[in-house]
N, CA, C and O atoms as a CHARMM CRD file, in Angstrom:
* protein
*
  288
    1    1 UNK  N    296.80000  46.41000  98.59800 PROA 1      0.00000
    2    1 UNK  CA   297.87700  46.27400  97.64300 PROA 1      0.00000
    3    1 UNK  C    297.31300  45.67900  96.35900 PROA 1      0.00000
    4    1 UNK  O    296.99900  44.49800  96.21500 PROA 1      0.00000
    5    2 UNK  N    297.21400  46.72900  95.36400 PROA 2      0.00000
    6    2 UNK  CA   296.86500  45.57200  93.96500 PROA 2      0.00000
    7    2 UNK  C    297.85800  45.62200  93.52600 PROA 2      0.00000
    8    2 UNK  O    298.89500  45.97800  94.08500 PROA 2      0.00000
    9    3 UNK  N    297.63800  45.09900  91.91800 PROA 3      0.00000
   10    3 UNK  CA   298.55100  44.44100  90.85000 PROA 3      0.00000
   11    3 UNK  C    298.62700  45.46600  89.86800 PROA 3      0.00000
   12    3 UNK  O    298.80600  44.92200  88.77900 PROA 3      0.00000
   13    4 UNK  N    298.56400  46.88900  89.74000 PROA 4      0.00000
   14    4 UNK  CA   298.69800  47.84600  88.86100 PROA 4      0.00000
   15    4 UNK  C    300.06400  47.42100  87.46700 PROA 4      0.00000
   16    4 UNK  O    300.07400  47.45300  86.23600 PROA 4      0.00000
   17    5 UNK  N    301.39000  46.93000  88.91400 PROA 5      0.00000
   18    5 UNK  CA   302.25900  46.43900  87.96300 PROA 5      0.00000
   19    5 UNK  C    301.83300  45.35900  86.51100 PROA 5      0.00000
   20    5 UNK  O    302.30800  45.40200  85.37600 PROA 5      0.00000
   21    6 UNK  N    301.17500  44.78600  86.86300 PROA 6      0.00000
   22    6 UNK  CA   300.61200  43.69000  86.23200 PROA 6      0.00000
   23    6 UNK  C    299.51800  43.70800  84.65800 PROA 6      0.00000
   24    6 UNK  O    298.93800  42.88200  83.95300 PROA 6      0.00000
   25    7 UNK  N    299.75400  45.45900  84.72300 PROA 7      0.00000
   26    7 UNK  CA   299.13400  45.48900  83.48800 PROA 7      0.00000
   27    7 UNK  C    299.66100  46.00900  82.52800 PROA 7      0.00000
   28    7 UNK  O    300.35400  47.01000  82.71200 PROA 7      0.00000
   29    8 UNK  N    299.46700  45.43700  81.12800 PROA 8      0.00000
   30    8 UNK  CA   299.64000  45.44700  80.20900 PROA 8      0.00000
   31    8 UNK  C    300.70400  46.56300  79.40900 PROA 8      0.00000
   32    8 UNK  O    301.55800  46.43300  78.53200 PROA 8      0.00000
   33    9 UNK  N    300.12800  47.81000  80.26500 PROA 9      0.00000
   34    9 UNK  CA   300.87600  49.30200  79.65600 PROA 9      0.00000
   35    9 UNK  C    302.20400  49.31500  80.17900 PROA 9      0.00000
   36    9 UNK  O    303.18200  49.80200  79.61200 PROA 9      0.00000
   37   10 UNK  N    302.18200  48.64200  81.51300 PROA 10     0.00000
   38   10 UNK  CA   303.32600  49.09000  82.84700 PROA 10     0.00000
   39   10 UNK  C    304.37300  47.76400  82.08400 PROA 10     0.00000
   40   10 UNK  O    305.52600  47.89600  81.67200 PROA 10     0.00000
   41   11 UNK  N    303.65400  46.71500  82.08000 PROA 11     0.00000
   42   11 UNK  CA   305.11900  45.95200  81.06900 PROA 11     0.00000
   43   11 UNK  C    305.62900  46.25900  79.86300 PROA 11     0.00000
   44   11 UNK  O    306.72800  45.84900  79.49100 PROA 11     0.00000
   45   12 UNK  N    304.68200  47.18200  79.00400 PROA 12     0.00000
   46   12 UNK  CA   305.19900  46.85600  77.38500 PROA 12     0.00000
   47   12 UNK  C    306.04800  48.50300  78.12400 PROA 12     0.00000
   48   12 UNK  O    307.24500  48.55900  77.84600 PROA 12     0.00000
   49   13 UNK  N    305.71300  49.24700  78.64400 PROA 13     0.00000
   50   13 UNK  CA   306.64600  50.59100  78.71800 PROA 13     0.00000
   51   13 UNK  C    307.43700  50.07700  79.69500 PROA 13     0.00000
   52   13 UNK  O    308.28800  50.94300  79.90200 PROA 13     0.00000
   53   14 UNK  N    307.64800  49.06100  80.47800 PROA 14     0.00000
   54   14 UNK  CA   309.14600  48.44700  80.88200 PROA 14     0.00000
   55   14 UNK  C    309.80100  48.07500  79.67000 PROA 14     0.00000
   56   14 UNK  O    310.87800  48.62900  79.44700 PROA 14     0.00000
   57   15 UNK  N    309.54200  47.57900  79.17200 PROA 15     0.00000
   58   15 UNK  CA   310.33800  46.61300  77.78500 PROA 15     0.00000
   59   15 UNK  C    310.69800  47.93100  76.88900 PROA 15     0.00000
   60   15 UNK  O    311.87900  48.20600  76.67500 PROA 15     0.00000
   61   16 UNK  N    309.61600  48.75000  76.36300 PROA 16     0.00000
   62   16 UNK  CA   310.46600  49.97300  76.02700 PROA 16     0.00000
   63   16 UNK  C    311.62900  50.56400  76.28600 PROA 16     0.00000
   64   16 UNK  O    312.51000  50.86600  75.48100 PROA 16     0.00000
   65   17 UNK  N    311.58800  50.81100  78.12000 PROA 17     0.00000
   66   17 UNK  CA   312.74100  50.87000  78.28700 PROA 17     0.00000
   67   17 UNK  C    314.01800  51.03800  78.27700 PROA 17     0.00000
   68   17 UNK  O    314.95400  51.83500  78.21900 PROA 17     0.00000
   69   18 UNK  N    313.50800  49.41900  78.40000 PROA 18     0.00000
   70   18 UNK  CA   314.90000  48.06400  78.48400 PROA 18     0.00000
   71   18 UNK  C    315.88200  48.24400  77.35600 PROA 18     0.00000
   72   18 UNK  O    317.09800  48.42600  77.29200 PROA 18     0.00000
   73   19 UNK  N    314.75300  48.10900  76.36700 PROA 19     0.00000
   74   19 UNK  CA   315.18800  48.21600  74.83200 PROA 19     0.00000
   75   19 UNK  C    315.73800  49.43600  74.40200 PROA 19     0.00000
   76   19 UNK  O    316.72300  49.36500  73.66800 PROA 19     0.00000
   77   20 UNK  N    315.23000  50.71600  74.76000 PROA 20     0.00000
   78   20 UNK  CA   315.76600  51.68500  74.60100 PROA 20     0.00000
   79   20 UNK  C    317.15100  52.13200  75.40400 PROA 20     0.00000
   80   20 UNK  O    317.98900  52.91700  74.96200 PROA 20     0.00000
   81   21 UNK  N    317.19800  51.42400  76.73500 PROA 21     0.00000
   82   21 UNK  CA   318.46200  51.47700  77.15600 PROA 21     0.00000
   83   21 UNK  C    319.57900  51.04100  76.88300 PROA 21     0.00000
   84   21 UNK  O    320.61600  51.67000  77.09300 PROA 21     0.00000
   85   22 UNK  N    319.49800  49.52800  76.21000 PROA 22     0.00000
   86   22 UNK  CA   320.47700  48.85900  75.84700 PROA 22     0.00000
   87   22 UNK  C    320.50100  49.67400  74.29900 PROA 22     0.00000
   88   22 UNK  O    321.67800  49.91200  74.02500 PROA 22     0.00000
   89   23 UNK  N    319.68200  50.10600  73.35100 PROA 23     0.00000
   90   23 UNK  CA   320.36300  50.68300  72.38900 PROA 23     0.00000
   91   23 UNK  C    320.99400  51.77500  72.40500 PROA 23     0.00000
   92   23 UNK  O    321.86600  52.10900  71.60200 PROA 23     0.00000
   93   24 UNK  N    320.39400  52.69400  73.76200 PROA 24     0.00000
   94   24 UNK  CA   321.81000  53.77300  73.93100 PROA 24     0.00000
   95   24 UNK  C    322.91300  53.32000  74.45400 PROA 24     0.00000
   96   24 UNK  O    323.99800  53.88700  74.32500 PROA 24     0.00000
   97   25 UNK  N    322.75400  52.41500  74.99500 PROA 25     0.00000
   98   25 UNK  CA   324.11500  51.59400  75.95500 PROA 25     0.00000
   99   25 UNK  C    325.67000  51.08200  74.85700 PROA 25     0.00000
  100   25 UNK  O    326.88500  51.22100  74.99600 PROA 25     0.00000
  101   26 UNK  N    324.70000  50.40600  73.70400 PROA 26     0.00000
  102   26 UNK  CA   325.16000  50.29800  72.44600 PROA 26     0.00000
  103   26 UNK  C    325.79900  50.94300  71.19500 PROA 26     0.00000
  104   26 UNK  O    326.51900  50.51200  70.29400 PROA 26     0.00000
  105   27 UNK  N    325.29900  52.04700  71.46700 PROA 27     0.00000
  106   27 UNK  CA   325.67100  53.11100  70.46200 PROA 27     0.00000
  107   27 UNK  C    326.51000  54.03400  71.16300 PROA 27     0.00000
  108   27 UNK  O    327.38900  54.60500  70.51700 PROA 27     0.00000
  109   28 UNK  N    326.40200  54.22500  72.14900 PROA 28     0.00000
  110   28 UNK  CA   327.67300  54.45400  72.98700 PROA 28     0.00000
  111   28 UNK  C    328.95600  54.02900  73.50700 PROA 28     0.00000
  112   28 UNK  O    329.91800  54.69500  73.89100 PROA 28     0.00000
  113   29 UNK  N    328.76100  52.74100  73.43700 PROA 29     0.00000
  114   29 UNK  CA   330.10500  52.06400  73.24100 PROA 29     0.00000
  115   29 UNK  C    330.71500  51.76600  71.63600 PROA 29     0.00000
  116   29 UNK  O    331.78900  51.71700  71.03600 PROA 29     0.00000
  117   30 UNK  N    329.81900  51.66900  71.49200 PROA 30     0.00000
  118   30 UNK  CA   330.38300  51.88600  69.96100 PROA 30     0.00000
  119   30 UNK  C    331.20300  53.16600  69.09500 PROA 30     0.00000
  120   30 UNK  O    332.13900  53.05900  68.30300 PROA 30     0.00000
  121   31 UNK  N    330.51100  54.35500  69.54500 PROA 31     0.00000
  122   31 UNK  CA   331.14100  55.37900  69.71700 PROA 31     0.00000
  123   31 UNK  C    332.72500  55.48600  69.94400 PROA 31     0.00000
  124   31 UNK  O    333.53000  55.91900  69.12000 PROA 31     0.00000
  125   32 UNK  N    333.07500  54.89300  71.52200 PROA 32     0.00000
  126   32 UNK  CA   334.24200  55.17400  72.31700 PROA 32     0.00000
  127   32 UNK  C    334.86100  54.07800  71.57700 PROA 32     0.00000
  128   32 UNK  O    336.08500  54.18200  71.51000 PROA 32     0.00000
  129   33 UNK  N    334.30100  52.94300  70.93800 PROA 33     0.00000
  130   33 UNK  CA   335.61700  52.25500  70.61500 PROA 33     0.00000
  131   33 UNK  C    335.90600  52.82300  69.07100 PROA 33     0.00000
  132   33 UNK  O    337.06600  52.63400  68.70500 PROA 33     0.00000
  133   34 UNK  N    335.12300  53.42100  68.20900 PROA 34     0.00000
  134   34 UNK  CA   335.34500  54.29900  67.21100 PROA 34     0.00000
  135   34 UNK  C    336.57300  55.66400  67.47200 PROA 34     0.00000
  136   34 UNK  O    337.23900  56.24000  66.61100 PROA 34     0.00000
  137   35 UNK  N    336.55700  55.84700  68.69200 PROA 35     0.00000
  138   35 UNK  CA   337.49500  57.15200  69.05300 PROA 35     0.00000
  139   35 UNK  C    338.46800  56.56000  69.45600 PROA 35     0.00000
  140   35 UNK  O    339.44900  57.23000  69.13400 PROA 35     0.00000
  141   36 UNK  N    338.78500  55.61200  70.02000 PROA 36     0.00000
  142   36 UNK  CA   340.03000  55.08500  70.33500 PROA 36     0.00000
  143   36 UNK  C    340.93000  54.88100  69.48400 PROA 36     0.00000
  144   36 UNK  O    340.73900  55.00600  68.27400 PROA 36     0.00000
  145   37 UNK  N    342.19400  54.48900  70.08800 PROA 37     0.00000
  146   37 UNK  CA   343.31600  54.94400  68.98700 PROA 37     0.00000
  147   37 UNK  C    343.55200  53.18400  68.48200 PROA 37     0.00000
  148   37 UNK  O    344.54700  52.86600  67.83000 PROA 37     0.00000
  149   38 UNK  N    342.71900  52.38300  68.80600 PROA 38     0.00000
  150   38 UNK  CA   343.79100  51.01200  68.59100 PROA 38     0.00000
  151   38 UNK  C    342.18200  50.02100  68.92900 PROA 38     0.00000
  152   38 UNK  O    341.19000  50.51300  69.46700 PROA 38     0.00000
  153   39 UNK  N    342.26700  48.98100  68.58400 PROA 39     0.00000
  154   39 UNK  CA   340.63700  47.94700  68.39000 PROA 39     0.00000
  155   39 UNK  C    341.00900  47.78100  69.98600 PROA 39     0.00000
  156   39 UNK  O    342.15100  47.72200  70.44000 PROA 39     0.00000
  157   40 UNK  N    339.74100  47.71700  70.75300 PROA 40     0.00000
  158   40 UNK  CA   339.55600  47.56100  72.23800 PROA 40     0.00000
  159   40 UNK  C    339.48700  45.80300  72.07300 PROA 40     0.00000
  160   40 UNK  O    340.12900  45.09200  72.84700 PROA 40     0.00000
  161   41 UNK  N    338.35200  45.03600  70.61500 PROA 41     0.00000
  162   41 UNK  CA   338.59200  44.23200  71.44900 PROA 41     0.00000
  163   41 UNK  C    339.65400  42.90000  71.54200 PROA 41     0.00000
  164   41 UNK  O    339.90700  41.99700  72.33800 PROA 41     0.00000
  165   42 UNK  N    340.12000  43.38700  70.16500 PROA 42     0.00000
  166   42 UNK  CA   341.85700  43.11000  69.79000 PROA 42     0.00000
  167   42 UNK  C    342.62400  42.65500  70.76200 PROA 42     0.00000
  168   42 UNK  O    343.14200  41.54100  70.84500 PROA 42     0.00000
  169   43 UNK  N    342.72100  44.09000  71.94400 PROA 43     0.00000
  170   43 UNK  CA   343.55700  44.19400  72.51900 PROA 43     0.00000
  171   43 UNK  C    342.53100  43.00000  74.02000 PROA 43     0.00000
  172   43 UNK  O    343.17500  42.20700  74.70700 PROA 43     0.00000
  173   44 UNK  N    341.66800  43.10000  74.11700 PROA 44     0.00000
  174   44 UNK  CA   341.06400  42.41400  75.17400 PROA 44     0.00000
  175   44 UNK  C    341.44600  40.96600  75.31400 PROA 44     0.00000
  176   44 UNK  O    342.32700  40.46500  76.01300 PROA 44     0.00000
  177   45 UNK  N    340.32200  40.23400  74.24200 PROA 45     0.00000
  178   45 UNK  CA   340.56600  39.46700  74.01300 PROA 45     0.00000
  179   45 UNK  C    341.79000  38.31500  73.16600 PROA 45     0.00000
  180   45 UNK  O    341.76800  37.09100  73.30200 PROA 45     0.00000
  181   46 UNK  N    342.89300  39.16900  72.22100 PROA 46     0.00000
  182   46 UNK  CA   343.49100  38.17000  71.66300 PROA 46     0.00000
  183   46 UNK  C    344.58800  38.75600  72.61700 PROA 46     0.00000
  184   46 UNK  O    345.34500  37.94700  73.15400 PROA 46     0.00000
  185   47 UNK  N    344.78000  40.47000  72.94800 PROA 47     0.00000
  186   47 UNK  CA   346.15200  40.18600  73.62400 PROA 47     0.00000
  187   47 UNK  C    346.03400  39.94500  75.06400 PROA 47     0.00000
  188   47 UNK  O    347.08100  39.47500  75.50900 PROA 47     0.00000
  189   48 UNK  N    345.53000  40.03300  75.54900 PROA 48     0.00000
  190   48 UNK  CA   344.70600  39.51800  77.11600 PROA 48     0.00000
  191   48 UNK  C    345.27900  40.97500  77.75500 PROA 48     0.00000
  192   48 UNK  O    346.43700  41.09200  78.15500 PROA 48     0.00000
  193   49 UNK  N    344.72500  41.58300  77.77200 PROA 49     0.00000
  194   49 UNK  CA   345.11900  43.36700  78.51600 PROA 49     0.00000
  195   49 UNK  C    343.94200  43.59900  79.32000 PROA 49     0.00000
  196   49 UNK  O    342.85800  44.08400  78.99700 PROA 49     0.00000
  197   50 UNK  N    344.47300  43.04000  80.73500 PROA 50     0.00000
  198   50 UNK  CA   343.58900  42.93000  81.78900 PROA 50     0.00000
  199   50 UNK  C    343.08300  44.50500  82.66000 PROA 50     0.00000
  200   50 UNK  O    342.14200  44.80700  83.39500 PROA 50     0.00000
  201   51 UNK  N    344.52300  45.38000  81.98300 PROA 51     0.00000
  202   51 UNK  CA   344.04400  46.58100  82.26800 PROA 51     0.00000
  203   51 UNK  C    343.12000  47.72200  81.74700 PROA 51     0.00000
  204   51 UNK  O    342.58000  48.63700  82.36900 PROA 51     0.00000
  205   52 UNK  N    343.09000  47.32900  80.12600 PROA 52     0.00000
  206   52 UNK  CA   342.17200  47.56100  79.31600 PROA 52     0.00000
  207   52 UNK  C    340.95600  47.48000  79.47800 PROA 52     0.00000
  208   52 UNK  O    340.15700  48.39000  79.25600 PROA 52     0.00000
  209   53 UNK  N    340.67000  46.27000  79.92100 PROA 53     0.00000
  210   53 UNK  CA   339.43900  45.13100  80.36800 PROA 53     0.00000
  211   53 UNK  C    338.67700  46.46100  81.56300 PROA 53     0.00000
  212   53 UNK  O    337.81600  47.33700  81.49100 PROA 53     0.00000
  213   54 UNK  N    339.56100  45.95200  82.51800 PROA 54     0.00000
  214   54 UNK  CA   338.99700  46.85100  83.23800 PROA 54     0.00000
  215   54 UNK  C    338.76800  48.31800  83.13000 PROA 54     0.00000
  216   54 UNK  O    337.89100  48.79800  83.84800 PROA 54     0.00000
  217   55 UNK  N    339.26200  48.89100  82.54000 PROA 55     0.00000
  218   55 UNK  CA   339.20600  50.36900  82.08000 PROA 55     0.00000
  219   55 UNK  C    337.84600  50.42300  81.32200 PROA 55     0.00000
  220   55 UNK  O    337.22500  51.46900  81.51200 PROA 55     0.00000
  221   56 UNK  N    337.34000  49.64100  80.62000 PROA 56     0.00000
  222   56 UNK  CA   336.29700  49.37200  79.83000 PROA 56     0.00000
  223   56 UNK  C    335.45900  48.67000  80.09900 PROA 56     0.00000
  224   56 UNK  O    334.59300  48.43400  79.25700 PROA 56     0.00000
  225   57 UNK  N    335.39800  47.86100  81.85100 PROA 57     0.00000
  226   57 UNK  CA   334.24100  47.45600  81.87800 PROA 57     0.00000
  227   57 UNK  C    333.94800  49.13800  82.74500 PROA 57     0.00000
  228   57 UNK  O    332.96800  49.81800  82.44500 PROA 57     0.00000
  229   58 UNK  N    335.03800  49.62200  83.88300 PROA 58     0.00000
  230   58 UNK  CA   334.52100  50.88600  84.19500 PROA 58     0.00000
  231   58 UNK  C    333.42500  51.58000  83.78300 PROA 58     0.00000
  232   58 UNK  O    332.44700  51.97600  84.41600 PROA 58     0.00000
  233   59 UNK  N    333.85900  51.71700  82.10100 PROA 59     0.00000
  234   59 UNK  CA   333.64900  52.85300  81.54700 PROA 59     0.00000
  235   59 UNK  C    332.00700  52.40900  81.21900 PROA 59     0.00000
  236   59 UNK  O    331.09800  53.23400  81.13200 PROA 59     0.00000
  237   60 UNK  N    331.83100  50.82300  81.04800 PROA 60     0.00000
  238   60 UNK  CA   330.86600  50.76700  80.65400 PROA 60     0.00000
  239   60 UNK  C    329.38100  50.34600  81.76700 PROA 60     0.00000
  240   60 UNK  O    328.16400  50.20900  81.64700 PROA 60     0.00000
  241   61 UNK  N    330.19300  50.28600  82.59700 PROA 61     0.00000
  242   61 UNK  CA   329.50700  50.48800  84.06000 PROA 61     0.00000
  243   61 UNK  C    328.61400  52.63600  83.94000 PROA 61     0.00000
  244   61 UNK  O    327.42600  52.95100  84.00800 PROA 61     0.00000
  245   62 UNK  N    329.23100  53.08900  83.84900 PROA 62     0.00000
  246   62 UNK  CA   329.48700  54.80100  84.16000 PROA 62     0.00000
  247   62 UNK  C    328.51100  54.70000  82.76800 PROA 62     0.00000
  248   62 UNK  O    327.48600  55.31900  83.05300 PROA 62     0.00000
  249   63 UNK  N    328.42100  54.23500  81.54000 PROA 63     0.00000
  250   63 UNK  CA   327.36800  54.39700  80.36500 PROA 63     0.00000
  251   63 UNK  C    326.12100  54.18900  81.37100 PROA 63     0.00000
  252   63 UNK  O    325.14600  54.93100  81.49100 PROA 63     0.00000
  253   64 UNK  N    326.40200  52.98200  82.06900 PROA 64     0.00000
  254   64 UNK  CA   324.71600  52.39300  81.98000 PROA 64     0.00000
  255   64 UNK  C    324.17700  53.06400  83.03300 PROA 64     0.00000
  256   64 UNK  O    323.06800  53.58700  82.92200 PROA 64     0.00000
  257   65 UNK  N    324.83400  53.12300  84.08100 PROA 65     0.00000
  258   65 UNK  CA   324.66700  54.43300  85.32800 PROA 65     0.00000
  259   65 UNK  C    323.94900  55.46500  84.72900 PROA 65     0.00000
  260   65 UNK  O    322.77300  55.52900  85.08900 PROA 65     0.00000
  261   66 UNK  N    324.27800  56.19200  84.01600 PROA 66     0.00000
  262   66 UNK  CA   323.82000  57.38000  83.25100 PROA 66     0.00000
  263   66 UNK  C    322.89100  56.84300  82.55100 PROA 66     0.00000
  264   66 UNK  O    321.90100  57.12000  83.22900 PROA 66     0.00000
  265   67 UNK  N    322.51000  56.24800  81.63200 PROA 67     0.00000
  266   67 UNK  CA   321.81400  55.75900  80.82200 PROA 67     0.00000
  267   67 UNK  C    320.47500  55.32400  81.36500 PROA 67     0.00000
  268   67 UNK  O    319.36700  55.58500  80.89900 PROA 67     0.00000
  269   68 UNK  N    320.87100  54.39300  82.77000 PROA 68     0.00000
  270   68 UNK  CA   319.44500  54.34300  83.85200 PROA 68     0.00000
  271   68 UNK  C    318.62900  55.42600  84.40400 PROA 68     0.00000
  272   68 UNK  O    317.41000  55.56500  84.50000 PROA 68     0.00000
  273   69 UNK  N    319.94700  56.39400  84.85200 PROA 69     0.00000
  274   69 UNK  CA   319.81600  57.64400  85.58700 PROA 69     0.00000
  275   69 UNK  C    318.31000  58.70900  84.63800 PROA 69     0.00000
  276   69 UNK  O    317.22400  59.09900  85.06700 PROA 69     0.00000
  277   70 UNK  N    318.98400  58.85100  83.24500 PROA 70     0.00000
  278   70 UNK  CA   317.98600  59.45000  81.96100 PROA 70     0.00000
  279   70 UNK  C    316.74700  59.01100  82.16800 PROA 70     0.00000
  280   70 UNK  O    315.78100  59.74800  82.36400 PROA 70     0.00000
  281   71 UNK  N    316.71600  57.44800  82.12200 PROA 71     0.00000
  282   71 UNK  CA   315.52900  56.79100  81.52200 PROA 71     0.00000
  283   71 UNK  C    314.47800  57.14800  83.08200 PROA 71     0.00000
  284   71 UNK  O    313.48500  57.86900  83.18000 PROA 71     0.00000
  285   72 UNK  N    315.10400  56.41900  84.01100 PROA 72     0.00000
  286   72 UNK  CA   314.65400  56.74000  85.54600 PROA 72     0.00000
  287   72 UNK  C    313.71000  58.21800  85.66900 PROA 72     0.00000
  288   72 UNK  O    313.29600  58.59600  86.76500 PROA 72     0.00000
C-alpha cells in the first residue's frame, strides 16, 4: 500500500475539483433563484417558510448530486 494519494498532483486536482464544484453549485443556484417568481431568501429567512426551505434545500441537494456525479 503506498501513498500515491499523497502527492502533490492528486491534491492540487482534488482542490480543483472542489473549487470547480462549488462554483457550478453556485451559479446554479443562482440561476433558479433568478427564475423564480419572488426572492427565495426573503421568503426563507425574514418570512420563515419552512416549506420553501425545504423545497430548496431539496433542490440544492439534486444540484450537488449532479454536480459530483459530472465531476466523478
Amino acid at each position: 500500500m503506498g501513498f500515491e494519494w499523497l502527492k502533490p498532483a492528486v491534491i492540487f486536482g482534488s482542490l480543483l475539483y472542489a473549487v470547480i464544484g462549488v462554483v457550478v453549485f453556485w451559479v446554479c443556484f443562482l440561476i433558479i433563484d433568478k427564475i423564480t417568481p419572488y426572492d427565495l431568501w426573503g421568503e426563507i429567512v425574514e418570512k420563515q417558510n419552512m416549506a420553501l426551505g425545504m423545497v430548496v434545500a431539496a433542490m440544492s441537494l439534486g444540484i450537488c448530486i449532479i454536480v459530483a456525479a459530472a465531476i466523478h
